[in-house]
PyMOL CGO cylinders between C-alpha atoms (Angstrom):
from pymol import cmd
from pymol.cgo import CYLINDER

trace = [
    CYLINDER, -4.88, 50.22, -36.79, -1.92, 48.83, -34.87, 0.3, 1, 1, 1, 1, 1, 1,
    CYLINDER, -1.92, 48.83, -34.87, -2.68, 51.18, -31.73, 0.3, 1, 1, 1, 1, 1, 1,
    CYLINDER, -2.68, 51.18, -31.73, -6.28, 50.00, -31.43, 0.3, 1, 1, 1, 1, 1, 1,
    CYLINDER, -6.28, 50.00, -31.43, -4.74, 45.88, -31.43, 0.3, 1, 1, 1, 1, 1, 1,
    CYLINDER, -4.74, 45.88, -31.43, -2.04, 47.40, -28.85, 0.3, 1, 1, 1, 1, 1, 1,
    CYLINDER, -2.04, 47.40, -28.85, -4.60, 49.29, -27.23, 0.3, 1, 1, 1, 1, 1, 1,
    CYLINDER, -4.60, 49.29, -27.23, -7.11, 46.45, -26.80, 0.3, 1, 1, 1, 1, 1, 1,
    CYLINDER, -7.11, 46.45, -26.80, -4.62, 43.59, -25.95, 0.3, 1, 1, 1, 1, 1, 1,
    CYLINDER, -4.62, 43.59, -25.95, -3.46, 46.10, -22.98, 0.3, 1, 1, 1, 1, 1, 1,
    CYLINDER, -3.46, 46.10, -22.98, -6.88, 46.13, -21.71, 0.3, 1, 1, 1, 1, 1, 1,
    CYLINDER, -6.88, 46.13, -21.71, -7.33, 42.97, -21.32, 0.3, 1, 1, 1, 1, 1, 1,
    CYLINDER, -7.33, 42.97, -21.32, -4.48, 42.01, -19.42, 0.3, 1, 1, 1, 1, 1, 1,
    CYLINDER, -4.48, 42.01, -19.42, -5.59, 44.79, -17.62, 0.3, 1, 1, 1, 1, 1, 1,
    CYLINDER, -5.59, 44.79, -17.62, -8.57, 43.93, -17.09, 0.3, 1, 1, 1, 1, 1, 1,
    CYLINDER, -8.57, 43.93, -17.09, -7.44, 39.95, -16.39, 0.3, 1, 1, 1, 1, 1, 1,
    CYLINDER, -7.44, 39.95, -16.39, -5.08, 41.23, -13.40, 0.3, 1, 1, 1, 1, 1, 1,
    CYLINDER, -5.08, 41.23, -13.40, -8.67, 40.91, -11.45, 0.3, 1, 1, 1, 1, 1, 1,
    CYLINDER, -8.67, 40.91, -11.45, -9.14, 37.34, -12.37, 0.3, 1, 1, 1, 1, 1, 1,
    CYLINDER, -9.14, 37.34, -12.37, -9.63, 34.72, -9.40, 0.3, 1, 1, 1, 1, 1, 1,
    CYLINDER, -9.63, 34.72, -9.40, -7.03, 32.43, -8.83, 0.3, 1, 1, 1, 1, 1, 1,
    CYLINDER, -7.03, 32.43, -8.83, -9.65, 29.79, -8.66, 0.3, 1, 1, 1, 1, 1, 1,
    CYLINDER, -9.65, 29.79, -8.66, -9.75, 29.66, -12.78, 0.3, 1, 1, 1, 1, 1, 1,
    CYLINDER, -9.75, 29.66, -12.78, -7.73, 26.71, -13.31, 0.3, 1, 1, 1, 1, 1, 1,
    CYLINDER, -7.73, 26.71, -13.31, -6.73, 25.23, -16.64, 0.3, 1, 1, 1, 1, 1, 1,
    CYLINDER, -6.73, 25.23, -16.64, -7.31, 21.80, -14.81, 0.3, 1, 1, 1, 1, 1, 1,
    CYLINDER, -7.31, 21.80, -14.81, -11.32, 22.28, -15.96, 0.3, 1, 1, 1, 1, 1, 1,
    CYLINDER, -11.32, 22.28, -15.96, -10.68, 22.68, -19.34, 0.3, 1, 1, 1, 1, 1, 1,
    CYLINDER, -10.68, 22.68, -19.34, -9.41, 21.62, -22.63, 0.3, 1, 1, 1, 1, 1, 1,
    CYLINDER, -9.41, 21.62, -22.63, -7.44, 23.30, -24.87, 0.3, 1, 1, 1, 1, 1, 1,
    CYLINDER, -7.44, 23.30, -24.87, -6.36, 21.88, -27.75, 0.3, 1, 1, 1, 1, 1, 1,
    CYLINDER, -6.36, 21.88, -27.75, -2.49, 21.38, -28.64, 0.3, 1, 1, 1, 1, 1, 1,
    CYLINDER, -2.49, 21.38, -28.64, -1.73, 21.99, -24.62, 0.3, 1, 1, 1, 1, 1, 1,
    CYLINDER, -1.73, 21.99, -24.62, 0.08, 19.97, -22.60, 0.3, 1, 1, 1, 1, 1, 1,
    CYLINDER, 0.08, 19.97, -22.60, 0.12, 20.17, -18.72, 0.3, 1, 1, 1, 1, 1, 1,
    CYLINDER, 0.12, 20.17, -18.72, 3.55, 18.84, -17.23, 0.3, 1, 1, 1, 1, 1, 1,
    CYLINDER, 3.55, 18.84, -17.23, 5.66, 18.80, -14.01, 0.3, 1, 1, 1, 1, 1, 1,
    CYLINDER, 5.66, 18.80, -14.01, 8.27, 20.31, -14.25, 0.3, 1, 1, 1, 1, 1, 1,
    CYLINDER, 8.27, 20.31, -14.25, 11.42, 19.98, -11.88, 0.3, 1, 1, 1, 1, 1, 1,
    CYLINDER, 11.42, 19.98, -11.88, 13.75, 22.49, -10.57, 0.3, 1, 1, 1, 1, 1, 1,
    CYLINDER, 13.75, 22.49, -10.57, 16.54, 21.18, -8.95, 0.3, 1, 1, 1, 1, 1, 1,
    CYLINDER, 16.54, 21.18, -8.95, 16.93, 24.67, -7.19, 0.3, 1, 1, 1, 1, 1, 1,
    CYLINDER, 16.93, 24.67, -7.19, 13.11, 24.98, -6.43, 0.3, 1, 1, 1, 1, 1, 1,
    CYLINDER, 13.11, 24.98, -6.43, 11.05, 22.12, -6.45, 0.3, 1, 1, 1, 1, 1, 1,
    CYLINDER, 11.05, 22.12, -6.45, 8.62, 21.19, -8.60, 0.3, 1, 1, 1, 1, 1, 1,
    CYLINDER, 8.62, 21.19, -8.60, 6.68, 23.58, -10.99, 0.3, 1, 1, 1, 1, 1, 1,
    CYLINDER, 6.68, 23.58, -10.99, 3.51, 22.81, -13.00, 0.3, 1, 1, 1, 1, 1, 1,
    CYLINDER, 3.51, 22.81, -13.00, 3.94, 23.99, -16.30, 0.3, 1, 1, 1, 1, 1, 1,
    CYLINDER, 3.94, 23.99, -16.30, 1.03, 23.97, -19.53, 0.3, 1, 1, 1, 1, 1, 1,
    CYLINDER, 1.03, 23.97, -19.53, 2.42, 24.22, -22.98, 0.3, 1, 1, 1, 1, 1, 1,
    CYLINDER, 2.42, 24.22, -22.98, 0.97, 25.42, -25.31, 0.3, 1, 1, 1, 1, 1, 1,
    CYLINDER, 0.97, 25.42, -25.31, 1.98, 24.95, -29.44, 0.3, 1, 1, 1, 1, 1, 1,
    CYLINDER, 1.98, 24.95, -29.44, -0.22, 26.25, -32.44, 0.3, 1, 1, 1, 1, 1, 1,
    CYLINDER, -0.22, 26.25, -32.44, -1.28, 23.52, -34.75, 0.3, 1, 1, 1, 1, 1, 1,
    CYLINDER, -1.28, 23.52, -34.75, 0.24, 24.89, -37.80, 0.3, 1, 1, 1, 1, 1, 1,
    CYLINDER, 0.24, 24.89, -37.80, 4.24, 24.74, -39.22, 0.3, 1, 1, 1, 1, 1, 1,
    CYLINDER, 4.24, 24.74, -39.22, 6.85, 26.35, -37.53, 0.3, 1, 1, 1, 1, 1, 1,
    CYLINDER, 6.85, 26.35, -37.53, 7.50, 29.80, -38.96, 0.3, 1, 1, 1, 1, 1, 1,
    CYLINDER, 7.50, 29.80, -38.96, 10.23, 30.51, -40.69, 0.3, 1, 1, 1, 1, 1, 1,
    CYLINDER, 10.23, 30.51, -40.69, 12.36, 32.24, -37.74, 0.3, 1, 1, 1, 1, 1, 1,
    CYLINDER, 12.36, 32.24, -37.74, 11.17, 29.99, -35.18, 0.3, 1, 1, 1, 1, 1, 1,
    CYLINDER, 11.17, 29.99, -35.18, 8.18, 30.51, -32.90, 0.3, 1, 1, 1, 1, 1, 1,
    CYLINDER, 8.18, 30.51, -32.90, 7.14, 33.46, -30.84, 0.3, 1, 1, 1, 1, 1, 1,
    CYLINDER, 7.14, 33.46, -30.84, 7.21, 32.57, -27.05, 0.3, 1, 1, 1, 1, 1, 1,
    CYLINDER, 7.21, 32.57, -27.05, 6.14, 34.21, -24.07, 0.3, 1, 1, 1, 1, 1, 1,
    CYLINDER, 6.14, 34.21, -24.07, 6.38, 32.69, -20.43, 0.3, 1, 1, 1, 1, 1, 1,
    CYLINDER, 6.38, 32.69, -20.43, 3.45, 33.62, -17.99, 0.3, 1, 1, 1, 1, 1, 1,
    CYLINDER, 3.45, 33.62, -17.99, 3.46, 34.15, -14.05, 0.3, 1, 1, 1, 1, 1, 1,
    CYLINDER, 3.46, 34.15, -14.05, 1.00, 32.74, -12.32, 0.3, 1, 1, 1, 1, 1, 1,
    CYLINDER, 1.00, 32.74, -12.32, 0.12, 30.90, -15.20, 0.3, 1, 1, 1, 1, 1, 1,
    CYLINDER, 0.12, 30.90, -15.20, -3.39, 29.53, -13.86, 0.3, 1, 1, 1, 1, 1, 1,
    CYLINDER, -3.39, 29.53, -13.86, -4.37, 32.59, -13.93, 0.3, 1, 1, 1, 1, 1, 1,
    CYLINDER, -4.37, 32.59, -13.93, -3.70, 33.77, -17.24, 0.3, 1, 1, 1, 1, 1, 1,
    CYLINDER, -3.70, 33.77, -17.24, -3.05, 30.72, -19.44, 0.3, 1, 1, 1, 1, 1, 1,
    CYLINDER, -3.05, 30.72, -19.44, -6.73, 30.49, -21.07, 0.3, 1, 1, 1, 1, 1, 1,
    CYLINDER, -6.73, 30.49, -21.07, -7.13, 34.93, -21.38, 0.3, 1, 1, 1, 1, 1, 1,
    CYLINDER, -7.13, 34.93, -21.38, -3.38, 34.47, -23.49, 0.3, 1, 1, 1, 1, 1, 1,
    CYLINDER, -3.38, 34.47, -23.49, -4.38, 31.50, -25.46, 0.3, 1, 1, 1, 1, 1, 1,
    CYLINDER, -4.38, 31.50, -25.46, -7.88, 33.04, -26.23, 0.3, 1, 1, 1, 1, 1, 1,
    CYLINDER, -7.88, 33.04, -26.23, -5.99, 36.80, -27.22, 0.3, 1, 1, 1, 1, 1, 1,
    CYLINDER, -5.99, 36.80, -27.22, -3.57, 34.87, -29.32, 0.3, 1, 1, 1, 1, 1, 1,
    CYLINDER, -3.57, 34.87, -29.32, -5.81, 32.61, -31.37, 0.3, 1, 1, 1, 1, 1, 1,
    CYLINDER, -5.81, 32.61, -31.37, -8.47, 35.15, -31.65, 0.3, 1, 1, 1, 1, 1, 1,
    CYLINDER, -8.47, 35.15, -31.65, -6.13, 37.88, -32.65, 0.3, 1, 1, 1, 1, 1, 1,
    CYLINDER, -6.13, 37.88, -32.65, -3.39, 36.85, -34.49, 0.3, 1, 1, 1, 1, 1, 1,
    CYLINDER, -3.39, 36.85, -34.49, -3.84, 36.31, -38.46, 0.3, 1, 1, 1, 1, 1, 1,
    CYLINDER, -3.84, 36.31, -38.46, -1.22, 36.60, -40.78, 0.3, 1, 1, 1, 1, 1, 1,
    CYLINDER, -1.22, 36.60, -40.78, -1.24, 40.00, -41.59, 0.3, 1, 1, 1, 1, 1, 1,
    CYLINDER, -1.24, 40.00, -41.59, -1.17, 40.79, -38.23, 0.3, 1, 1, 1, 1, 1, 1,
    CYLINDER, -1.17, 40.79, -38.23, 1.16, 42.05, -35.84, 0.3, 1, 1, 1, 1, 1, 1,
    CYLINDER, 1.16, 42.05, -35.84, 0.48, 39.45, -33.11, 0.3, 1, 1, 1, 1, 1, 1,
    CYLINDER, 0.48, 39.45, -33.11, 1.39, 36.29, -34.39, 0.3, 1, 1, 1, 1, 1, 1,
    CYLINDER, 1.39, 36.29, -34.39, 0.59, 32.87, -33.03, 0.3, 1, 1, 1, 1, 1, 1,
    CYLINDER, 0.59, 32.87, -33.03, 3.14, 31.16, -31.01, 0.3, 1, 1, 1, 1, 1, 1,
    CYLINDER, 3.14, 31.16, -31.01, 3.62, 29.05, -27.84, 0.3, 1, 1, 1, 1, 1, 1,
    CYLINDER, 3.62, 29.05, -27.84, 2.65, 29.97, -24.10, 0.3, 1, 1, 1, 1, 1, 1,
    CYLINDER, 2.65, 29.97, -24.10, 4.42, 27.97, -21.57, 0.3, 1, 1, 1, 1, 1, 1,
    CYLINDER, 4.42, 27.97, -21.57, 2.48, 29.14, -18.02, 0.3, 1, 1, 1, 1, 1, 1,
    CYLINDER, 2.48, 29.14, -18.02, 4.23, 28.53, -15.06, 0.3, 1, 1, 1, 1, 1, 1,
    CYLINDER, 4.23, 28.53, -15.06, 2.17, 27.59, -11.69, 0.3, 1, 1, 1, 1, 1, 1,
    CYLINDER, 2.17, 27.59, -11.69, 2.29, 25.49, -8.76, 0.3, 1, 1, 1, 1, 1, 1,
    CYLINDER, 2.29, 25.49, -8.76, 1.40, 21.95, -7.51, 0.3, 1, 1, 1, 1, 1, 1,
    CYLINDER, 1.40, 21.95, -7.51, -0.43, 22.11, -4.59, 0.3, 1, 1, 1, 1, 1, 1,
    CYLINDER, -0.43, 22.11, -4.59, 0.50, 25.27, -2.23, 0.3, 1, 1, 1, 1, 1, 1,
    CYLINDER, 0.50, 25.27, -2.23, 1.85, 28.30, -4.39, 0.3, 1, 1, 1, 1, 1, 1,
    CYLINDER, 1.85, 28.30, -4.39, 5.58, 29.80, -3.03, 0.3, 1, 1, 1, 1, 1, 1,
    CYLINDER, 5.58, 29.80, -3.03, 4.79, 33.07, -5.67, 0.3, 1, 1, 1, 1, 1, 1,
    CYLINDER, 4.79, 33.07, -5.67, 5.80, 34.97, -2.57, 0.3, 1, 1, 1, 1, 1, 1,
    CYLINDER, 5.80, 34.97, -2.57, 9.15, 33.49, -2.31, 0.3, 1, 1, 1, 1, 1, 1,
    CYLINDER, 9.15, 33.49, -2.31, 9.86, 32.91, -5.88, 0.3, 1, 1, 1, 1, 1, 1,
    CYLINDER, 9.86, 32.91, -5.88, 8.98, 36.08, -7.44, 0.3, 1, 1, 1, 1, 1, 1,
    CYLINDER, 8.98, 36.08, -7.44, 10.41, 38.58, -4.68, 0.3, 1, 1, 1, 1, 1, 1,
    CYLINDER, 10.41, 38.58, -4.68, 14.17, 39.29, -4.33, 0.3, 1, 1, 1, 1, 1, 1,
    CYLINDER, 14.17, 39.29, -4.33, 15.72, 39.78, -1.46, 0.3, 1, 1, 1, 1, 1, 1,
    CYLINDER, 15.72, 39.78, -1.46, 15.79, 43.66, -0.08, 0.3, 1, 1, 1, 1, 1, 1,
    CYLINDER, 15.79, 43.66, -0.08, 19.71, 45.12, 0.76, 0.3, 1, 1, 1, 1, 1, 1,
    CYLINDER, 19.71, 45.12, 0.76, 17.25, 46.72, 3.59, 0.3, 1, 1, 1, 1, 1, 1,
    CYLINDER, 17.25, 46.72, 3.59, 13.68, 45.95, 4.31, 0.3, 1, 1, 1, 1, 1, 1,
    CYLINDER, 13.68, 45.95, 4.31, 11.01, 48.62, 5.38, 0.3, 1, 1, 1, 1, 1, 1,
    CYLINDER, 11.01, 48.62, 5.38, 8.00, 47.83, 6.61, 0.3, 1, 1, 1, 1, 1, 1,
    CYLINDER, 8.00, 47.83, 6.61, 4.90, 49.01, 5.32, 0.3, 1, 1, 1, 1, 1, 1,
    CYLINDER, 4.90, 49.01, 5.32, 2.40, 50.64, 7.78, 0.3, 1, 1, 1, 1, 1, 1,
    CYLINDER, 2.40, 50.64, 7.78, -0.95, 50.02, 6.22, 0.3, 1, 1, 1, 1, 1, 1,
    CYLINDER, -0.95, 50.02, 6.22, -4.17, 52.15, 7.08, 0.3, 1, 1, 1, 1, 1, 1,
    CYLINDER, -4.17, 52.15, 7.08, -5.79, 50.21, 9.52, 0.3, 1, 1, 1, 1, 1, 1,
    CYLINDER, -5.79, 50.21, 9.52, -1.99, 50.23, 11.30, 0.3, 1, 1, 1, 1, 1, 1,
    CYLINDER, -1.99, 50.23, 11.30, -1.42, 46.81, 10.43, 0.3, 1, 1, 1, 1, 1, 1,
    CYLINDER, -1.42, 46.81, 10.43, 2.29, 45.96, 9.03, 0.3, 1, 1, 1, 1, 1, 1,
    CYLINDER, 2.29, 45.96, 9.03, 2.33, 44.68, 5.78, 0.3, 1, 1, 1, 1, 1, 1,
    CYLINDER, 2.33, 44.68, 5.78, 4.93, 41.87, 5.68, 0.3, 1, 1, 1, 1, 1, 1,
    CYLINDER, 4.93, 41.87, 5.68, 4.57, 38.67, 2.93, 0.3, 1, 1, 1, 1, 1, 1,
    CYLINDER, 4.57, 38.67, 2.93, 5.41, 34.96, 5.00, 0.3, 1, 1, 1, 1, 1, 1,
    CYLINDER, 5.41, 34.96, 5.00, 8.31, 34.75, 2.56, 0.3, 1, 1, 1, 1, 1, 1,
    CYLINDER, 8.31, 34.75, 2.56, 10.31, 36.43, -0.21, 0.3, 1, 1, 1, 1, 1, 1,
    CYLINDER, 10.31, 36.43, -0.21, 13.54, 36.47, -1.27, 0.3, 1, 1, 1, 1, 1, 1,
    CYLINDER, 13.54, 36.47, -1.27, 13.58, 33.96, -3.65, 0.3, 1, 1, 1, 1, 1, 1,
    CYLINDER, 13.58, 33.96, -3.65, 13.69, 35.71, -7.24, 0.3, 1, 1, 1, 1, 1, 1,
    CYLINDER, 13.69, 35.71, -7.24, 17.39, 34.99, -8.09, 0.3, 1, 1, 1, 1, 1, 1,
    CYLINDER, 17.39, 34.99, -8.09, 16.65, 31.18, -7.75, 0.3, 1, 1, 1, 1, 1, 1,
    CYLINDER, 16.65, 31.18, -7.75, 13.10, 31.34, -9.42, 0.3, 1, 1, 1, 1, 1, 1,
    CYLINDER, 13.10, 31.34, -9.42, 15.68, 33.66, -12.28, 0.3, 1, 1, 1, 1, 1, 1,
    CYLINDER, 15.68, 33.66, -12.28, 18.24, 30.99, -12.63, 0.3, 1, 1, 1, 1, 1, 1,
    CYLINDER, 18.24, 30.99, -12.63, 15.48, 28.19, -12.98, 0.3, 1, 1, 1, 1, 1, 1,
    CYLINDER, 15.48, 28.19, -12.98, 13.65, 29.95, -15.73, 0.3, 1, 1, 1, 1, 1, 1,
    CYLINDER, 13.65, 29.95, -15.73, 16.53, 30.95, -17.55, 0.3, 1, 1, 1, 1, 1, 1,
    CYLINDER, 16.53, 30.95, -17.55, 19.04, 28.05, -16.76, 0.3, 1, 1, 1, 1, 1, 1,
    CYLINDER, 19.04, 28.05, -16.76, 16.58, 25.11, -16.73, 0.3, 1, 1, 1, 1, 1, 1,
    CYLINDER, 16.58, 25.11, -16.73, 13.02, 25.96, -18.49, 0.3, 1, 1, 1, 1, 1, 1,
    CYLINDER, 13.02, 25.96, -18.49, 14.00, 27.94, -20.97, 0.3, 1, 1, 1, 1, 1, 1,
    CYLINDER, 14.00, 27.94, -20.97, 16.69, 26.26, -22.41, 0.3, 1, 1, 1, 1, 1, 1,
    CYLINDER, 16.69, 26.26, -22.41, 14.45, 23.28, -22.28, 0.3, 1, 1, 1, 1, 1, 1,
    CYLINDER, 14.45, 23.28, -22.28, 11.66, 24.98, -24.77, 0.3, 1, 1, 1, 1, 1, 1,
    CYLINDER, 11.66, 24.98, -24.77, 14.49, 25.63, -26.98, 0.3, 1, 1, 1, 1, 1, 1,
    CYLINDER, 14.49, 25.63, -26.98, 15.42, 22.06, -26.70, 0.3, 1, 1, 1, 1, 1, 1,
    CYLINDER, 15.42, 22.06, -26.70, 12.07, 20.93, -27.60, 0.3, 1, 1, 1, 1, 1, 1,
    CYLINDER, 12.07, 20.93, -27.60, 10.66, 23.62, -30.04, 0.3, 1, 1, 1, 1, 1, 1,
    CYLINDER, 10.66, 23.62, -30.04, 12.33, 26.15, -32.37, 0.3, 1, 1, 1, 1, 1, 1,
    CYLINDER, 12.33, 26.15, -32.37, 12.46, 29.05, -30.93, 0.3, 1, 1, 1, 1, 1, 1,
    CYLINDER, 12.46, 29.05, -30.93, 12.68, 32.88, -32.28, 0.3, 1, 1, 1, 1, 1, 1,
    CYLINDER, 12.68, 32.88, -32.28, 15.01, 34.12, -29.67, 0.3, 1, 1, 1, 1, 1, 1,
    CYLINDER, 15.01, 34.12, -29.67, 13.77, 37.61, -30.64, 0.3, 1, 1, 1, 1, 1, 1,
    CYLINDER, 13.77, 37.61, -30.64, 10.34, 37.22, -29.76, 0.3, 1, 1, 1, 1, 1, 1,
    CYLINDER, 10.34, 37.22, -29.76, 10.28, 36.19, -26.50, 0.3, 1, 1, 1, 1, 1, 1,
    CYLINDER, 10.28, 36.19, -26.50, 8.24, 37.81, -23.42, 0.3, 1, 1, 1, 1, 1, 1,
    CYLINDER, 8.24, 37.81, -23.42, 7.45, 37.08, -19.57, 0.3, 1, 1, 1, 1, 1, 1,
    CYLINDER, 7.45, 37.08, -19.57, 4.35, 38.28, -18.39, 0.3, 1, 1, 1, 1, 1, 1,
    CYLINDER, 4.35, 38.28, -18.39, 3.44, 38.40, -14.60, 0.3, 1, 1, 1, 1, 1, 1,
    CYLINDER, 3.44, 38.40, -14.60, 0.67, 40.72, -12.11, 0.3, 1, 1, 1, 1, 1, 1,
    CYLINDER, 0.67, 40.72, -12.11, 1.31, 41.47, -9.09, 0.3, 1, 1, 1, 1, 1, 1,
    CYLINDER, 1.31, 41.47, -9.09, 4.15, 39.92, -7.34, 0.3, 1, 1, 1, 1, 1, 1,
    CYLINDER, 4.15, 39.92, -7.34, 4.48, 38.51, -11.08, 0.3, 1, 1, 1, 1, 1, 1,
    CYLINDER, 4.48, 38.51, -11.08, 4.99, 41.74, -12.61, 0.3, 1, 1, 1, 1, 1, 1,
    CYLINDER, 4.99, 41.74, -12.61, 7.83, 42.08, -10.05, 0.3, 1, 1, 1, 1, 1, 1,
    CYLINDER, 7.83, 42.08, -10.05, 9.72, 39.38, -11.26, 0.3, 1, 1, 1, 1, 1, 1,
    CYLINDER, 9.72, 39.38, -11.26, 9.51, 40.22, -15.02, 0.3, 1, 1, 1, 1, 1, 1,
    CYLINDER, 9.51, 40.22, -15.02, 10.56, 43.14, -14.33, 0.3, 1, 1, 1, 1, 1, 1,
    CYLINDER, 10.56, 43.14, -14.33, 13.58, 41.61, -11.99, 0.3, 1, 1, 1, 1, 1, 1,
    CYLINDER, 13.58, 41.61, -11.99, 14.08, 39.14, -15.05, 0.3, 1, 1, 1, 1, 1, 1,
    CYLINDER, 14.08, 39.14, -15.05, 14.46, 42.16, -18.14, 0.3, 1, 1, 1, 1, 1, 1,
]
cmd.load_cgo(trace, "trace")
């Protein structure tokens, strides 16, 4: 049984790396969320929605996992996690802190590090294939793991041994860079 709730919860975040970035958790409600603005004093400002399961804090401290692009994503994880996890379960509720932007999105700078050597990429149609900016992932590193999360273990406890970033695309580069 655990393969087919592995199985499935793959497939969907599968299946959500197609989602439009014009889903925003600005339309909706969800409850026990929280939408703040967060400040980086390397990177600007961040807009970051918590959010905390209405229940007690388990024993160990909550489950956490940090998404990319967290517009994006935030209401497919909230709906996997309170739809799927039960007590017997292997997924087990806990708290989603997504991580998005203000007004115009730097994802390009922020989740790319900077290349020793760069190589273009020649594209079909001949065209090069060069993002406006990148370079940025060791700052957008130090601000998640110097400033945001030790702020979510400030505010909520925490089971440091369930945590998890999740990111597509340029995302999935930076949790990658960040493990």
């Amino acid at each position: 049984m655990p393969r087919f709730t592995l199985l499935y919860i793959i497939m969907l975040l599968v299946i959500t790396g197609c989602q439009s970035k014009s889903i925003s958790t600005n339309n909706v409600v969800v409850p026990n969320t929280r939408t703040e603005i967060f400040h980086s004093t390397a990177n600007g400002d961040y807009k970051v929605t918590i959010y905390i399961p209405n229940k007690p804090t388990p024993k160990g401290g909550w489950p956490i996992i940090y998404l990319l692009d967290g517009d994006s994503y935030f209401l497919t994880a909230s709906d996997i996690i309170k739809s799927q996890a039960c007590e017997r379960c292997i997924l087990q509720e806990g708290i989603i802190v997504a991580i998005d932007y203000l007004n115009q999105t730097r994802r390009d700078f922020d989740f790319l590090p900077k290349p020793d050597h760069f190589v273009f990429e020649t594209l079909p149609n001949n065209q090069i294939n060069l993002s406006g900016k990148y370079g940025g992932a060791d700052a957008f590193y130090d601000f998640l793991t110097k400033e945001l999360k030790p702020e979510m273990e400030k505010r909520y406890k925490i089971n440091l041994k369930q945590q998890a970033i999740f990111g597509h695309s340029y995302g999935g580069i930076e949790s990658i860079y960040v493990v």
